[in-house]
Structure formats: C-alpha cells, structure tokens
Chimera marker file (.cmm) of the C-alpha trace (Angstrom):
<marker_set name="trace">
<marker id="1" x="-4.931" y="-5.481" z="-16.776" r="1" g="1" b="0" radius="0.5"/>
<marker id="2" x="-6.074" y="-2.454" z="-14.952" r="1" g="1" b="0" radius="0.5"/>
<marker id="3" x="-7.881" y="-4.342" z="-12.122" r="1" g="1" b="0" radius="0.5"/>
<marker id="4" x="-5.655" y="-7.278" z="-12.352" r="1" g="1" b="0" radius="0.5"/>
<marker id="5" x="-3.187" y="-7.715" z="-9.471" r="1" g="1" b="0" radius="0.5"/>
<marker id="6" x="0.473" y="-9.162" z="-8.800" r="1" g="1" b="0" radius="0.5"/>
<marker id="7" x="0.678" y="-9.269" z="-5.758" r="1" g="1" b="0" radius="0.5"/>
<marker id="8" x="-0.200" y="-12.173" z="-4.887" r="1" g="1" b="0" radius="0.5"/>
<marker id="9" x="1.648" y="-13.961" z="-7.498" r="1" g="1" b="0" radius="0.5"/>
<marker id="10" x="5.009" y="-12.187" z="-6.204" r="1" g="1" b="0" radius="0.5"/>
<marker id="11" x="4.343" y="-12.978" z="-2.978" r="1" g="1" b="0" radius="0.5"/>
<marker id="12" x="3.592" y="-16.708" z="-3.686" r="1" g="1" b="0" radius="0.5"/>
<marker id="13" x="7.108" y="-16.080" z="-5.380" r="1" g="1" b="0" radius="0.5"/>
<marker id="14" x="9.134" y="-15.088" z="-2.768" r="1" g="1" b="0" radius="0.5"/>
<marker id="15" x="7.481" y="-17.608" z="-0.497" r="1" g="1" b="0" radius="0.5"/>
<marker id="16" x="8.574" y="-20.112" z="-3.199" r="1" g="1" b="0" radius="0.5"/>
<marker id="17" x="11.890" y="-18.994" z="-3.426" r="1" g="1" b="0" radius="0.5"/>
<marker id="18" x="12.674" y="-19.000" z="0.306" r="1" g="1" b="0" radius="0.5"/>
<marker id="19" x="11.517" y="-22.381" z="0.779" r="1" g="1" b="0" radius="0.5"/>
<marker id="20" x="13.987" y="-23.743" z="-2.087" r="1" g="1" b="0" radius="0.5"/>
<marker id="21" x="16.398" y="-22.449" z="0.039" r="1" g="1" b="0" radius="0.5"/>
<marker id="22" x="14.915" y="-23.908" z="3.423" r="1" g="1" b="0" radius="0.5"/>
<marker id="23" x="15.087" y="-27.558" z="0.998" r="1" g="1" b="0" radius="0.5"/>
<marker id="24" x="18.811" y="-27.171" z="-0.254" r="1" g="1" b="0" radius="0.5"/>
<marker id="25" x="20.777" y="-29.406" z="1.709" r="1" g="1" b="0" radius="0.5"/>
<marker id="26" x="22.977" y="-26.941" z="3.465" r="1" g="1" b="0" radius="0.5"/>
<marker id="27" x="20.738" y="-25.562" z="5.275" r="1" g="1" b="0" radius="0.5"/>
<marker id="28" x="18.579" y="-28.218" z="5.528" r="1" g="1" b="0" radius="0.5"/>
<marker id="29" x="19.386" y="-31.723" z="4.789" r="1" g="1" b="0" radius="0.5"/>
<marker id="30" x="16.986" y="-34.918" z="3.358" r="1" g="1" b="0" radius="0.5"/>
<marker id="31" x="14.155" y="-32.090" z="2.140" r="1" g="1" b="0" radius="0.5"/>
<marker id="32" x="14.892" y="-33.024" z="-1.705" r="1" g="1" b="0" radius="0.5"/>
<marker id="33" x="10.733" y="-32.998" z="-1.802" r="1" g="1" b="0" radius="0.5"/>
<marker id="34" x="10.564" y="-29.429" z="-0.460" r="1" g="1" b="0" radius="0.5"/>
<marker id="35" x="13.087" y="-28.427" z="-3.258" r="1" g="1" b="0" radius="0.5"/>
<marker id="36" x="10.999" y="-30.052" z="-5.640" r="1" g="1" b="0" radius="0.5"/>
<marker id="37" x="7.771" y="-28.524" z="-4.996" r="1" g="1" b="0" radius="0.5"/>
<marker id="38" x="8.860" y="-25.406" z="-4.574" r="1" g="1" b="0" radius="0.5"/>
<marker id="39" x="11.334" y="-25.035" z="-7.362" r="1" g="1" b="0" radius="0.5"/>
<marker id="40" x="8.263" y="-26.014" z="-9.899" r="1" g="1" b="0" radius="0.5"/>
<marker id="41" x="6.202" y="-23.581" z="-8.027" r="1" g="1" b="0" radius="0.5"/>
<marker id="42" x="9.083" y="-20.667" z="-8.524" r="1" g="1" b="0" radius="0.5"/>
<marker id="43" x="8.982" y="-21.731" z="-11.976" r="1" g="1" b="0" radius="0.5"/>
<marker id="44" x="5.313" y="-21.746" z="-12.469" r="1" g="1" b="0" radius="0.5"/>
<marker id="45" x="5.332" y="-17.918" z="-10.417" r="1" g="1" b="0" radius="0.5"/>
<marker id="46" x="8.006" y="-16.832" z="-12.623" r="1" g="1" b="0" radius="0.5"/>
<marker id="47" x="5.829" y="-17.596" z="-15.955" r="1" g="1" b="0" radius="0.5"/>
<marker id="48" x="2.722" y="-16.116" z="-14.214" r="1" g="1" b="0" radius="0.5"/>
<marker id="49" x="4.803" y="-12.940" z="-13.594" r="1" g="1" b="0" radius="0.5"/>
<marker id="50" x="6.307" y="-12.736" z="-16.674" r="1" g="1" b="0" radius="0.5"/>
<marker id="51" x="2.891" y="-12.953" z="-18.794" r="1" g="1" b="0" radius="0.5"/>
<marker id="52" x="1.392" y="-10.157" z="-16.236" r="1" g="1" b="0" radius="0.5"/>
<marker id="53" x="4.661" y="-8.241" z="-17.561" r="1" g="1" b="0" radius="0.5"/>
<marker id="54" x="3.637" y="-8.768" z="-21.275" r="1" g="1" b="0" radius="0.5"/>
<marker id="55" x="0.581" y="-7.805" z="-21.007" r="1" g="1" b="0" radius="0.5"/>
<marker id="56" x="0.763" y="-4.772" z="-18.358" r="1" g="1" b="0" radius="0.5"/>
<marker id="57" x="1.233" y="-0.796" z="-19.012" r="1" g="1" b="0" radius="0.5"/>
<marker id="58" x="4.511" y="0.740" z="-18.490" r="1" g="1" b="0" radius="0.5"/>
<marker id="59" x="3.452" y="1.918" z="-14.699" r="1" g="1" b="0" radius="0.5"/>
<marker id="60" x="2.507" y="-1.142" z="-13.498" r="1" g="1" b="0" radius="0.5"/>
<marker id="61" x="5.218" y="-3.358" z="-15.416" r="1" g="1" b="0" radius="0.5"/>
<marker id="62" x="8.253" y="-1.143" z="-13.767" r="1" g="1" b="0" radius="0.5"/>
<marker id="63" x="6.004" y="-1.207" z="-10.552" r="1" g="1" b="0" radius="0.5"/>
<marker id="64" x="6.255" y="-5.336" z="-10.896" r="1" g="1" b="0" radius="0.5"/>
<marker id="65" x="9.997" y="-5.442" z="-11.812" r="1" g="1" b="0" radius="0.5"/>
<marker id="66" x="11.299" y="-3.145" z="-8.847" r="1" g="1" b="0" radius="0.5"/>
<marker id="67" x="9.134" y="-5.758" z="-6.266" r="1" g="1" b="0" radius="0.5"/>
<marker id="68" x="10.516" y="-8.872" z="-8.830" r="1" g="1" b="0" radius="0.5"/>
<marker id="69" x="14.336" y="-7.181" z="-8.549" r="1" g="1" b="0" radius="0.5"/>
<marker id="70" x="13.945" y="-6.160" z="-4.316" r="1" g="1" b="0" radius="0.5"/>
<marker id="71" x="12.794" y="-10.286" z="-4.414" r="1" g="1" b="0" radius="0.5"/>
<marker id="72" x="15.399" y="-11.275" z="-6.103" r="1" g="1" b="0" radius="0.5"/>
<marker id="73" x="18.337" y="-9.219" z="-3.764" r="1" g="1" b="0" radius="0.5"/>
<marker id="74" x="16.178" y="-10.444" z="-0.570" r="1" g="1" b="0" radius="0.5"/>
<marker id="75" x="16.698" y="-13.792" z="-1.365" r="1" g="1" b="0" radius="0.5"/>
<marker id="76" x="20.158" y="-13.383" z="-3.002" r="1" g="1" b="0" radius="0.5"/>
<marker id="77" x="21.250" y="-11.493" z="0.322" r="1" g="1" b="0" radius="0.5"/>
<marker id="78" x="18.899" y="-14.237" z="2.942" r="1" g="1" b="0" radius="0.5"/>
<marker id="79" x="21.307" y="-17.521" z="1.072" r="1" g="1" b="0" radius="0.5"/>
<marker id="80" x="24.600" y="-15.266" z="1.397" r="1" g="1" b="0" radius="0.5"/>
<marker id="81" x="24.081" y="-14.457" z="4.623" r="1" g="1" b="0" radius="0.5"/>
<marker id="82" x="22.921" y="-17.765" z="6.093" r="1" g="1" b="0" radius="0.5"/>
<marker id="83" x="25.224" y="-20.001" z="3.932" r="1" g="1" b="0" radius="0.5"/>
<marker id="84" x="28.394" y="-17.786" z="5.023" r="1" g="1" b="0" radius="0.5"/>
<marker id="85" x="27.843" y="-16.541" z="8.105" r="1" g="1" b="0" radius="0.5"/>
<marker id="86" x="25.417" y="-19.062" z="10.285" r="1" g="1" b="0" radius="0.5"/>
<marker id="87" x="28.085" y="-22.238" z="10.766" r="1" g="1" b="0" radius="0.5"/>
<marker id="88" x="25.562" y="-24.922" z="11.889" r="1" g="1" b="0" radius="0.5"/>
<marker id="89" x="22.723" y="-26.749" z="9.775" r="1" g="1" b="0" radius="0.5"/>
<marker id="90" x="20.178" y="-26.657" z="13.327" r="1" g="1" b="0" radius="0.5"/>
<marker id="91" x="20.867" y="-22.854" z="13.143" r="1" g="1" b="0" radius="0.5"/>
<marker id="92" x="20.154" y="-22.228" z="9.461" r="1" g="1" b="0" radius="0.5"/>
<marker id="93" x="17.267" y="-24.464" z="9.162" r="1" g="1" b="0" radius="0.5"/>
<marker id="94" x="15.549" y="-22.330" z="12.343" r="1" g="1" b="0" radius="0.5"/>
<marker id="95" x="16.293" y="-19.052" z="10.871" r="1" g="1" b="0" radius="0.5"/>
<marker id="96" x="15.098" y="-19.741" z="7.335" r="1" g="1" b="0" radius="0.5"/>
<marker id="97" x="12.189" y="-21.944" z="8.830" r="1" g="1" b="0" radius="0.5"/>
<marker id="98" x="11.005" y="-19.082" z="10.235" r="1" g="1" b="0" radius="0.5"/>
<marker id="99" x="11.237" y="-16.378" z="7.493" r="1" g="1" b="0" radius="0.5"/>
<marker id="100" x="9.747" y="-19.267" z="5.298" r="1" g="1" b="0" radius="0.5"/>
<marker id="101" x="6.987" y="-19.280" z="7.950" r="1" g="1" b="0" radius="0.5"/>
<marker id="102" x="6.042" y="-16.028" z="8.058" r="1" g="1" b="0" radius="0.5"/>
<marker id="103" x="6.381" y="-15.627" z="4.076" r="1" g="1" b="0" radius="0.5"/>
<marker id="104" x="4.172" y="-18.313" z="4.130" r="1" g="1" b="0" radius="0.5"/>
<marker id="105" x="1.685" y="-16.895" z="6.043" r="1" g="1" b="0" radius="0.5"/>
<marker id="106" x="2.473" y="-13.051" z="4.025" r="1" g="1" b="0" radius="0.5"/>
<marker id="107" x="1.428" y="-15.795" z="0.910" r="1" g="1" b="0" radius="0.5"/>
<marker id="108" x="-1.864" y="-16.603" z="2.008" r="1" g="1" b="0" radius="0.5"/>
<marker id="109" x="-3.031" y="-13.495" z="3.136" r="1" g="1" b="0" radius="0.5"/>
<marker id="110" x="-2.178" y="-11.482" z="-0.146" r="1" g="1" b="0" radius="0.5"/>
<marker id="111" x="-5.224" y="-12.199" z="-1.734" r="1" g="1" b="0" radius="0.5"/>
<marker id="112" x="-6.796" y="-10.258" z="1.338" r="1" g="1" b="0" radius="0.5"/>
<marker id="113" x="-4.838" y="-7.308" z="0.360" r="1" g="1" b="0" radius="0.5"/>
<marker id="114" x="-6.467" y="-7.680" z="-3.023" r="1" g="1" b="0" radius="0.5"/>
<marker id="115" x="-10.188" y="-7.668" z="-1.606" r="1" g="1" b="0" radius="0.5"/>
<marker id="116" x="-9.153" y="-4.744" z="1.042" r="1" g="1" b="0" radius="0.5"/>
<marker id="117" x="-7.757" y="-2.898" z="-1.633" r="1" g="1" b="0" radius="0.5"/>
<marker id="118" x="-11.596" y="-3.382" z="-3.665" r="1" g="1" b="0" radius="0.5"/>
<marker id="119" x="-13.733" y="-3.052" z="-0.363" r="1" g="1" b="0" radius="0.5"/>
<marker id="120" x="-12.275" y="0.354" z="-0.134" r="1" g="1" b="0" radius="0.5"/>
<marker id="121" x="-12.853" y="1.096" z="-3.416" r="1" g="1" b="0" radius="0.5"/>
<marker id="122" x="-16.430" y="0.362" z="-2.809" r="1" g="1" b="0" radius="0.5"/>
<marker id="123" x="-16.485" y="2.059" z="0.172" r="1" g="1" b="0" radius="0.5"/>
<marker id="124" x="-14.948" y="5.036" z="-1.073" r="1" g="1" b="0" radius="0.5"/>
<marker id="125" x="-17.634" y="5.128" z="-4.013" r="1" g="1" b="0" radius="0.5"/>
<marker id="126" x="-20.639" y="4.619" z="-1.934" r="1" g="1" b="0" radius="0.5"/>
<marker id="127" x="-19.633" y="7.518" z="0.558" r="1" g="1" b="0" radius="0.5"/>
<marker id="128" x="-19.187" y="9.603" z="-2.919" r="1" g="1" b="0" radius="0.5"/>
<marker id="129" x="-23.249" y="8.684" z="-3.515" r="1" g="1" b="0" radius="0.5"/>
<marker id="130" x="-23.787" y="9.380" z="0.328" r="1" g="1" b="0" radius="0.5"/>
<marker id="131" x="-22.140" y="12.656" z="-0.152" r="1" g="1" b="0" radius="0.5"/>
<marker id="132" x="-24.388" y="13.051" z="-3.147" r="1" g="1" b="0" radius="0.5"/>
<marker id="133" x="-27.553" y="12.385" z="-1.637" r="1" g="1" b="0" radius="0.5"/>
<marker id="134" x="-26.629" y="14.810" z="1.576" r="1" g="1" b="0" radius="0.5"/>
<marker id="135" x="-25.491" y="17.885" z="-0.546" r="1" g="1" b="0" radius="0.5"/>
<marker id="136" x="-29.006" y="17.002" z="-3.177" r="1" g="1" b="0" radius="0.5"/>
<marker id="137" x="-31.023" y="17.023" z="-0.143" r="1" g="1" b="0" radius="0.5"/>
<marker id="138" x="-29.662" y="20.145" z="1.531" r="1" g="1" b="0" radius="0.5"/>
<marker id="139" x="-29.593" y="21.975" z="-1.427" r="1" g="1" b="0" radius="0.5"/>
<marker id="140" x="-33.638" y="21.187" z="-2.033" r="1" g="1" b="0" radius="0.5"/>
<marker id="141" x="-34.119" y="22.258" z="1.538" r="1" g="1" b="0" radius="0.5"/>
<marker id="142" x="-32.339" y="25.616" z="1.562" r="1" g="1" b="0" radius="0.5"/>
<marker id="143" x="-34.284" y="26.106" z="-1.706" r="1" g="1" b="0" radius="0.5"/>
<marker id="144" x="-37.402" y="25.877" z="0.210" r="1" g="1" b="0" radius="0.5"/>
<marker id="145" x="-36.813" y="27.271" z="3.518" r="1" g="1" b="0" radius="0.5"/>
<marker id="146" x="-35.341" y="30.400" z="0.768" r="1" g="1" b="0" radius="0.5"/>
<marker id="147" x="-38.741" y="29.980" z="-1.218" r="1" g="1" b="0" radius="0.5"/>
<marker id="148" x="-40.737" y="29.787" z="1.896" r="1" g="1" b="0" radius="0.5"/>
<marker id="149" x="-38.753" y="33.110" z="3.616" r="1" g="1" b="0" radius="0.5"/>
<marker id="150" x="-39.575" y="34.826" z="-0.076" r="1" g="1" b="0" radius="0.5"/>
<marker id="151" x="-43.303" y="34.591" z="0.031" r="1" g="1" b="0" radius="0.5"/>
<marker id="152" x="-43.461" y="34.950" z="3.580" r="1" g="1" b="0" radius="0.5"/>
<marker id="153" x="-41.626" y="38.716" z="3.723" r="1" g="1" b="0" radius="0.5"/>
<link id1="1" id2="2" r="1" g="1" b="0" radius="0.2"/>
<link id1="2" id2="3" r="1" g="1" b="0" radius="0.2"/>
<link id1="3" id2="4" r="1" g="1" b="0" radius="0.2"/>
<link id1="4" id2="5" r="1" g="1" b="0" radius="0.2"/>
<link id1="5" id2="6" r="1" g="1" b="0" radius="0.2"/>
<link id1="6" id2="7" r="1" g="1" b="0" radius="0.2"/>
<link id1="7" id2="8" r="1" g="1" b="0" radius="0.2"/>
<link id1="8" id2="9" r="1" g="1" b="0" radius="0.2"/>
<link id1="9" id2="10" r="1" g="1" b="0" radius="0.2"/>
<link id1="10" id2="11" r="1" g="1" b="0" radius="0.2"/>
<link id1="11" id2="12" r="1" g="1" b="0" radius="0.2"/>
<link id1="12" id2="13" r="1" g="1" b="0" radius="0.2"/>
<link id1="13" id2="14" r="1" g="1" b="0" radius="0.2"/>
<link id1="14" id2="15" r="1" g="1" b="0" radius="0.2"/>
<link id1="15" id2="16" r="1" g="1" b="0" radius="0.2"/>
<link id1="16" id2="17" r="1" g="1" b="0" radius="0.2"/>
<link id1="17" id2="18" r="1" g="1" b="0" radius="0.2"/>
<link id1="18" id2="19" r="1" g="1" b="0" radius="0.2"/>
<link id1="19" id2="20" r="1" g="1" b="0" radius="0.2"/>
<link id1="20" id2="21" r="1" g="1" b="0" radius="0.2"/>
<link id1="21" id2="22" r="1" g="1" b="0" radius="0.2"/>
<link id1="22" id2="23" r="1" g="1" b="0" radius="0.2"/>
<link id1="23" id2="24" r="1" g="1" b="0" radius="0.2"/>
<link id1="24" id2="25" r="1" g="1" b="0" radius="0.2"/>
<link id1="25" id2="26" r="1" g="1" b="0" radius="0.2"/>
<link id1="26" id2="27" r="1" g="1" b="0" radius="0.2"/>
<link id1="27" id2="28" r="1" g="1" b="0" radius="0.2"/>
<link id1="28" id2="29" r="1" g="1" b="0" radius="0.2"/>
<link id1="29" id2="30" r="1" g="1" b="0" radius="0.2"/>
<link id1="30" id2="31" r="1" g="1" b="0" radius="0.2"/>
<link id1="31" id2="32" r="1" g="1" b="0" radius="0.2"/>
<link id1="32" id2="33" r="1" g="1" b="0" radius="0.2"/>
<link id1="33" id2="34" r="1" g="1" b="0" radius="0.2"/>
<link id1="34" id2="35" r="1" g="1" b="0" radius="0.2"/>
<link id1="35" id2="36" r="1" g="1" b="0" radius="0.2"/>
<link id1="36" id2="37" r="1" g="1" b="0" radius="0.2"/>
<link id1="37" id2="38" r="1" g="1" b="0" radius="0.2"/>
<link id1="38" id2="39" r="1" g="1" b="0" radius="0.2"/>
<link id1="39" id2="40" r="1" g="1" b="0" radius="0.2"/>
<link id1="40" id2="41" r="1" g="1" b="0" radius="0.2"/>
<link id1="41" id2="42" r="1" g="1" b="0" radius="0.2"/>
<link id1="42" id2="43" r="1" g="1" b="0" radius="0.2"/>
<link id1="43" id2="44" r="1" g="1" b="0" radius="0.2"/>
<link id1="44" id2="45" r="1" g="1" b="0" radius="0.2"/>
<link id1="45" id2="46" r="1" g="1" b="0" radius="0.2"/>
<link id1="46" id2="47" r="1" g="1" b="0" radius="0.2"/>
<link id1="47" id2="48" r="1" g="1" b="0" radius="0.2"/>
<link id1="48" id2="49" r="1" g="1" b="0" radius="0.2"/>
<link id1="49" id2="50" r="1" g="1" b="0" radius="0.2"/>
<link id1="50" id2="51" r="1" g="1" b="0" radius="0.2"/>
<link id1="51" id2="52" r="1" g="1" b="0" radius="0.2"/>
<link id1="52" id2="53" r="1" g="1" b="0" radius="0.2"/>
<link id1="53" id2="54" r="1" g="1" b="0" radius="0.2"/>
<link id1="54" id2="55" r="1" g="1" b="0" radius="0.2"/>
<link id1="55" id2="56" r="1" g="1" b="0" radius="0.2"/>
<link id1="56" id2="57" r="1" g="1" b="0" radius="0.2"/>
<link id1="57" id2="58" r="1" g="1" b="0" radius="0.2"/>
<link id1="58" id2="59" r="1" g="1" b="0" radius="0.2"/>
<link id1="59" id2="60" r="1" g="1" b="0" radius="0.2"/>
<link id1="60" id2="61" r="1" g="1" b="0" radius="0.2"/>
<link id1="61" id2="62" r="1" g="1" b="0" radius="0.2"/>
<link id1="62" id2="63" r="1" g="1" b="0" radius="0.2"/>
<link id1="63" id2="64" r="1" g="1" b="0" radius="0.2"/>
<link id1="64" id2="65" r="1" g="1" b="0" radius="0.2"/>
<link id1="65" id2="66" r="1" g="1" b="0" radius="0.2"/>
<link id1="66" id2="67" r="1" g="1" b="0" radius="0.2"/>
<link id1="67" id2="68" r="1" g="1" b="0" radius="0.2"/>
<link id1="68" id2="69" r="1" g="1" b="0" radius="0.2"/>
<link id1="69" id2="70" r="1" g="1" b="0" radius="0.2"/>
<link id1="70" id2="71" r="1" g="1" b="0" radius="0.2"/>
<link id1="71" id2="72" r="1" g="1" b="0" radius="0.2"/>
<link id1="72" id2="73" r="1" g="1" b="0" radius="0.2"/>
<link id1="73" id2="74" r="1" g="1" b="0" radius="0.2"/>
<link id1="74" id2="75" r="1" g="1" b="0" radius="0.2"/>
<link id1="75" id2="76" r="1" g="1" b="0" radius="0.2"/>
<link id1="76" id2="77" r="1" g="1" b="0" radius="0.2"/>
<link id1="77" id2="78" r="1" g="1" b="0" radius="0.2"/>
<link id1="78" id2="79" r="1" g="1" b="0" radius="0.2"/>
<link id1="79" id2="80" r="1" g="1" b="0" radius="0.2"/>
<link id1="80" id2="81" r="1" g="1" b="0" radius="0.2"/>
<link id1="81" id2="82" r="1" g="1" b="0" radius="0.2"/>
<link id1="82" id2="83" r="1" g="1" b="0" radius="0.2"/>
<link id1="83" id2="84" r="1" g="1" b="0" radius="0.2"/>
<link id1="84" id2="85" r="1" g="1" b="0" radius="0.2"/>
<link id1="85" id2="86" r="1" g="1" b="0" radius="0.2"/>
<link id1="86" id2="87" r="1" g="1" b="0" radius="0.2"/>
<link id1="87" id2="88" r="1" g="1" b="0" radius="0.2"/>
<link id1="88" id2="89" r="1" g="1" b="0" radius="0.2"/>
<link id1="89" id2="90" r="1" g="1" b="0" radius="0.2"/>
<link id1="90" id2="91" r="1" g="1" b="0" radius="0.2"/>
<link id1="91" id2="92" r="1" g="1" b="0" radius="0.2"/>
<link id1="92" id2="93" r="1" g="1" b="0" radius="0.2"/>
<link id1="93" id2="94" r="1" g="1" b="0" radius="0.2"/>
<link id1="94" id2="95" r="1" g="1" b="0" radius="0.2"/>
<link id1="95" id2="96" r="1" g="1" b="0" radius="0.2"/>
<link id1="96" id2="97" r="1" g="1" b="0" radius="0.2"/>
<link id1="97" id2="98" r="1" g="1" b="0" radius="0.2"/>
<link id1="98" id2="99" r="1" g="1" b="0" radius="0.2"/>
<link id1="99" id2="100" r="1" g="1" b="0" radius="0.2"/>
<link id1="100" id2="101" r="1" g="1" b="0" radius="0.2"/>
<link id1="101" id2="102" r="1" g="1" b="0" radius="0.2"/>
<link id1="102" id2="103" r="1" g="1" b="0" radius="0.2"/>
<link id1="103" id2="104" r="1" g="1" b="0" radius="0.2"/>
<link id1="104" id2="105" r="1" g="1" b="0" radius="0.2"/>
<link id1="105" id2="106" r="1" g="1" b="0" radius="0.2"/>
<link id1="106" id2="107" r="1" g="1" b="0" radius="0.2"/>
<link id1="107" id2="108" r="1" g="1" b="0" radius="0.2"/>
<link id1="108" id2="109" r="1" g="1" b="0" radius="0.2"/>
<link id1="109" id2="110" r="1" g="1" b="0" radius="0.2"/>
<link id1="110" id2="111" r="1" g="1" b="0" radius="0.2"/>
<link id1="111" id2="112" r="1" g="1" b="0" radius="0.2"/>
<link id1="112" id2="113" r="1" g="1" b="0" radius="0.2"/>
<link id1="113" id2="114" r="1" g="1" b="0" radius="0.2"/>
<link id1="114" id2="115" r="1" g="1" b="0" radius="0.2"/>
<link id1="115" id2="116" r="1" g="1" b="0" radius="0.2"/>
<link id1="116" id2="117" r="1" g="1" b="0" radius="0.2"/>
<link id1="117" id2="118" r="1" g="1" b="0" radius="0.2"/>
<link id1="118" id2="119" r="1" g="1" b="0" radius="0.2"/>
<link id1="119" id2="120" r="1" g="1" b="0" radius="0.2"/>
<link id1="120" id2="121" r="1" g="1" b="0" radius="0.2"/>
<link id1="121" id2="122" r="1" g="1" b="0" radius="0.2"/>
<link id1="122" id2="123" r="1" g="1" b="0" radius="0.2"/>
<link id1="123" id2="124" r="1" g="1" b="0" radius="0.2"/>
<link id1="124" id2="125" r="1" g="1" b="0" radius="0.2"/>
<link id1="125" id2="126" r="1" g="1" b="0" radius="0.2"/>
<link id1="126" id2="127" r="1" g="1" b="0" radius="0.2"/>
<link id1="127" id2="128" r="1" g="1" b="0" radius="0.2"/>
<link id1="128" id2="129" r="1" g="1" b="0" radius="0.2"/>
<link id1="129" id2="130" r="1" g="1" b="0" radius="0.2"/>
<link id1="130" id2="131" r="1" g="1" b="0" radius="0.2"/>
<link id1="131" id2="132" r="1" g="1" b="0" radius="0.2"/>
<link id1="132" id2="133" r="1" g="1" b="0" radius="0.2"/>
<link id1="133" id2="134" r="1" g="1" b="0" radius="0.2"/>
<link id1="134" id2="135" r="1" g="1" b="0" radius="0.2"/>
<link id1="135" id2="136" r="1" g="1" b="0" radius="0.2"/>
<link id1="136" id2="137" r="1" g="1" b="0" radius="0.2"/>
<link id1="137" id2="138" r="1" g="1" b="0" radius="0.2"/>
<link id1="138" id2="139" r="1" g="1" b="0" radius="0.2"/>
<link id1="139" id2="140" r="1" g="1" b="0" radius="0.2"/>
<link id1="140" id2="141" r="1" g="1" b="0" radius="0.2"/>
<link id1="141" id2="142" r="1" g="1" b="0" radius="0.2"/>
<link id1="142" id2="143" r="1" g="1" b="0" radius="0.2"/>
<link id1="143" id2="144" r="1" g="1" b="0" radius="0.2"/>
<link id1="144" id2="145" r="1" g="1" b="0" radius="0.2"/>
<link id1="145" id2="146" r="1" g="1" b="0" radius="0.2"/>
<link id1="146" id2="147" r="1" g="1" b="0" radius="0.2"/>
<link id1="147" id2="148" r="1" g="1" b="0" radius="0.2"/>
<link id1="148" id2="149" r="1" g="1" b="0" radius="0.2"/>
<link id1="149" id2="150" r="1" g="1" b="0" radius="0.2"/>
<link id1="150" id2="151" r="1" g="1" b="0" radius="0.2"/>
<link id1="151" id2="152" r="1" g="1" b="0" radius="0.2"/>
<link id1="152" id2="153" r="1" g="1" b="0" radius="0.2"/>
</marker_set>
C-alpha cells in the first residue's frame, strides 16, 4: 500500500457523486440514465475506497477519510444549496453541469497527479546520483591537484 494511491479513486468519487445529483430530477429532469450510471459508479468507488481503507496504515487511512468526509460535506452542502436556494430547474442544471464538468475533467487528470507525483520521485533520485557523481569527482580532483602540490613543494 505504500506506493498505492487514492486519489484517483476519490476523485472519480466525487465526480460520481456530483453527477447523481446533476441526474436527480430536480435539478435535472428525464436523466434517470445519468443517475443510473453514476450511482453504480459511486457504489463501485465507495467499495474501491473502502478496501484501500482496510488495507492502508493509520497515516494514510485518516489521510483518505478526511478527503472521503470534506467529499461527503461538498456534496451534502452543493444539493442543499442548489435544491433550496436556486428556484429554477434551467438554473440548477447549469450550475451543477458545470461543477460536474470541471470534476469531470479534475477525474481524468488524477491519474496525472499520480505519474507527476513518481516523475519527481525519479527526478529527485537521479539528481541525488548527479550530486553523487559531482562531489566523487571533485573530491578525486582536489586529491590530486593536493597530491600533485605535495610532490611539487
């Protein structure tokens, strides 16, 4: 579990979650499909997150809950305030469109965040060897330009 990563099952969550919400007939009406999908897929992301929480160290489990609870609240607070406060269907299908939009795109691109997060691993490990190799290579040269100064005087 230690190079395993949830983000992009939380954020394939979230996406999931919002766009049950863009499907539910008060804010969008005739999108029984969209419900469908992505209630399974908030189901399937739920049972993915929960097995990453069985099998995870303390750290990274609480690390996993606090982004599962701040989900949850988003969400929670995104339905309260579009359900009590936004009066017409047009209105609340454009605003939650567009958050499910750009969670949608957030979805996509967390496996990036994944790869970034190992490129600079690898980055940071080769500039170690660099580093290495520079300090090695000094270190022979003062020795010699030290040797050379000591049978020269």
């Amino acid at each position: 579990m230690e190079q395993y990563s949830p983000i992009p099952y939380l954020a394939t969550l979230l996406n999931c979650m919002v766009w049950t919400l863009y499907g539910l007939p008060m804010v969008n009406p005739h999108s029984i499909l969209v419900v469908t999908i992505n209630g399974s897929g908030s189901v399937l992301e739920l049972i993915f997150v929960t097995l990453f929480l069985i099998y995870s160290d303390g750290k990274k489990r609480l690390k996993v809950i606090l982004w599962l609870l701040l989900e949850l609240a988003f969400v929670a607070v995104l339905t309260f305030v579009t359900l009590t406060q936004v009066h017409t269907i047009k209105k609340r299908a454009e605003i939650v469109g567009t958050i499910s939009i750009l969670f949608n795109v957030m979805m996509y691109a967390s496996p990036l965040s994944v790869m970034v997060i190992f490129f600079l691993s690898l980055l940071f490990h080769a500039l170690i060897h660099v580093t290495l190799i520079f300090n090695a290579s000094i270190s022979i040269e003062k020795g010699c330009t030290w040797t050379y100064y000591i049978h020269i005087c």
